[in-house]
N, C-alpha and C positions, 0 to 999 in steps of 0.2 A: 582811860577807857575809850575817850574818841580816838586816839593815837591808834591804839589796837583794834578797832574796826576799820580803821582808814588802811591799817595792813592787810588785813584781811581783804578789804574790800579791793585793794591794791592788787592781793596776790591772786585776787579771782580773774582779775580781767588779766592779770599777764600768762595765767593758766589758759585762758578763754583763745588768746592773741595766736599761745604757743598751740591749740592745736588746732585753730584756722590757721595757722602757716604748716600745718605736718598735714592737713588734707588738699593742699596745695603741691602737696612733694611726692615725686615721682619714685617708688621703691624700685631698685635692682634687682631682679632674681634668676637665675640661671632654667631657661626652659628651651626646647627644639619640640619639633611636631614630624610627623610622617603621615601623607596621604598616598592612599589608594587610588586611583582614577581611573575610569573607562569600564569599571568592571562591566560586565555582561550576562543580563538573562533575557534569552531569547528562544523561543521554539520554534522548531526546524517544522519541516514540511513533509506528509505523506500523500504523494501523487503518484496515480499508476493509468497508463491510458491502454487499449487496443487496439490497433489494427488485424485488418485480413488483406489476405490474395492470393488467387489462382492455384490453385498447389499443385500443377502439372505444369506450372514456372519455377524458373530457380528463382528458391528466396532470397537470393545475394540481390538478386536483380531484377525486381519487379517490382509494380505500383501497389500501392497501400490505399484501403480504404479504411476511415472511421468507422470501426465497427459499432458507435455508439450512432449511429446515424442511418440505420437500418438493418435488415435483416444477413448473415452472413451465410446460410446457407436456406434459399429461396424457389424452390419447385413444387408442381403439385404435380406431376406426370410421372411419378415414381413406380419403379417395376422391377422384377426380379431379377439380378445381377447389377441395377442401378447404384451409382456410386455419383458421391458427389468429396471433392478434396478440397481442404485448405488450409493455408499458413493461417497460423495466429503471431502477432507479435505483439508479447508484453512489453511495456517501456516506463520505465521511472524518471517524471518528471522534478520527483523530489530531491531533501536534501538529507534526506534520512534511508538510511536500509530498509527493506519491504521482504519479507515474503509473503506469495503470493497462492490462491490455488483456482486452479479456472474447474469449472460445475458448469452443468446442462441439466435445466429446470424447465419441468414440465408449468404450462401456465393455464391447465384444466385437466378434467379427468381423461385419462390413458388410455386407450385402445388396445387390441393385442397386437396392431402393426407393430408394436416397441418390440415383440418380442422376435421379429424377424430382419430388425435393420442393427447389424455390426457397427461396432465402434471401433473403430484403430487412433492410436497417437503416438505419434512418432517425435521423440526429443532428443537432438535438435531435432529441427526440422530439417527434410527433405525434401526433392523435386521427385514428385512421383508421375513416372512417364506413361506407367502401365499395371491395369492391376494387378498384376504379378508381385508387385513388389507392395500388397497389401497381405502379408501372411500373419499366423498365431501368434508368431514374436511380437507382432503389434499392434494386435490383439486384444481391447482390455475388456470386452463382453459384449453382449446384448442391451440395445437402450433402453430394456426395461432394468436391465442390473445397473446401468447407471444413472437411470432417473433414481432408484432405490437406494442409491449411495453405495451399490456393493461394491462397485469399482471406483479406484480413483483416477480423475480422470486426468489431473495434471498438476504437479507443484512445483515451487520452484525459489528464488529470493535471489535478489537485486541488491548492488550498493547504487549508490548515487553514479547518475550518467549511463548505465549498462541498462541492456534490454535482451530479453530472450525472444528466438522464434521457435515456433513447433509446429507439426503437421496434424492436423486433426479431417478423420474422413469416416463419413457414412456408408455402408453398402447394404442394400436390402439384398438377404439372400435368396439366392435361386433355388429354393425349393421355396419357397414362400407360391402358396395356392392362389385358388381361385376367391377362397373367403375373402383375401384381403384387398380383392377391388373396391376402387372407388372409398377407401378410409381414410380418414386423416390421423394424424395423429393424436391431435387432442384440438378440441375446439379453439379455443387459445394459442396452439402452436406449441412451441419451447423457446426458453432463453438460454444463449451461452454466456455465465456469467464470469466476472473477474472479480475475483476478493482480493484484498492487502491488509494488513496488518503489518507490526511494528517486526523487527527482526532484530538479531544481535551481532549489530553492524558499529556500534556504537559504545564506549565506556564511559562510565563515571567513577567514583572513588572507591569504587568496590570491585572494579571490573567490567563486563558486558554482559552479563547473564540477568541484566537486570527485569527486560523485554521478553525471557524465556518462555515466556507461557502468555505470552499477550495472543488476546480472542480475537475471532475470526468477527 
């Protein structure tokens, strides 16, 4: 009877030995791995800036003012056959596609002087030497049809590094009366503004139409 506990007791510890020496031992098994590295997410950039100048200069060759840094078209002594001209140039600072649309916003209530000062915009631009060369063709209304949005006043879209110039010019017409001395236009003046939004300059796994309908 002791004989046979002392086996037992025997076979425990050599069971116990054998599997402190098998958590001591290192198993073989056939494994390899595959990494990915560097992937990338990052979002690009929508920048769009203005300038103006002179627009009875060539726009090849003339100085640019920050149009965010005051006023681009600046007189009060305006009179009948009164013209005032100038380039604009859009430019994308970004890394993303843009299009773009420039608007003229009234920034108080309107006078009827709006409905006697012509708009023209001329794209590209041009050097306009003479008002001669302000006719119907470029033409897009009255600045009361374009403070109203019935004309459009300029659109256009941009890749990365390109920039558009255009001509934009005022003329009060010469019949314009006697009523309209001494009016402004609106207490507040107007702003010529620059919009951007996203354009379809760009694909993903579906294509580029993804941006198609991105808002102003």
């Amino acid at each position: 009877m002791i004989s046979t506990k002392k086996s037992i007791f025997a076979s425990a510890v050599a069971l116990l030995l054998c599997f402190a020496m098998l958590l001591g031992t290192t198993f073989a098994w056939f494994t390899d791995s595959v990494t990915s590295a560097n992937n990338i997410i990052q979002s690009g950039t929508l920048d769009v800036e203005m300038y103006w100048a002179e627009g009875t200069e060539d726009p090849s060759n003339t100085s640019w003012n920050d149009a965010s840094k005051g006023a681009i078209f600046n007189n009060d002594k305006w009179e009948p056959g009164y013209v005032e001209v100038r380039h604009i140039k859009i430019e994308t600072k970004a890394t993303l596609a843009l299009q773009y649309k420039i608007t003229i916003v009234a920034n108080g209530e309107v006078t009827d002087l709006s409905d006697v000062i012509d708009v023209y915009y001329l794209d590209p631009a041009a050097q306009i030497a003479s008002r001669d060369q302000l006719t119907e063709a470029n033409k897009i209304g009255t600045l009361t049809e374009v403070l109203a949005n019935l004309a459009v006043t300029g659109t256009g879209s941009l890749a990365k590094g390109e920039n558009d110039t255009v001509t934009l010019a005022l003329k009060m017409q010469e019949l314009a009366g006697n009523e309209y001395q001494n009016t402004a236009l609106c207490d507040g003046g107007f702003s010529i503004q620059l919009l951007a939004t996203q354009a379809t300059g760009e694909f993903d796994s579906f294509g580029g139409d993804y941006d198609a309908g991105a808002q102003w």
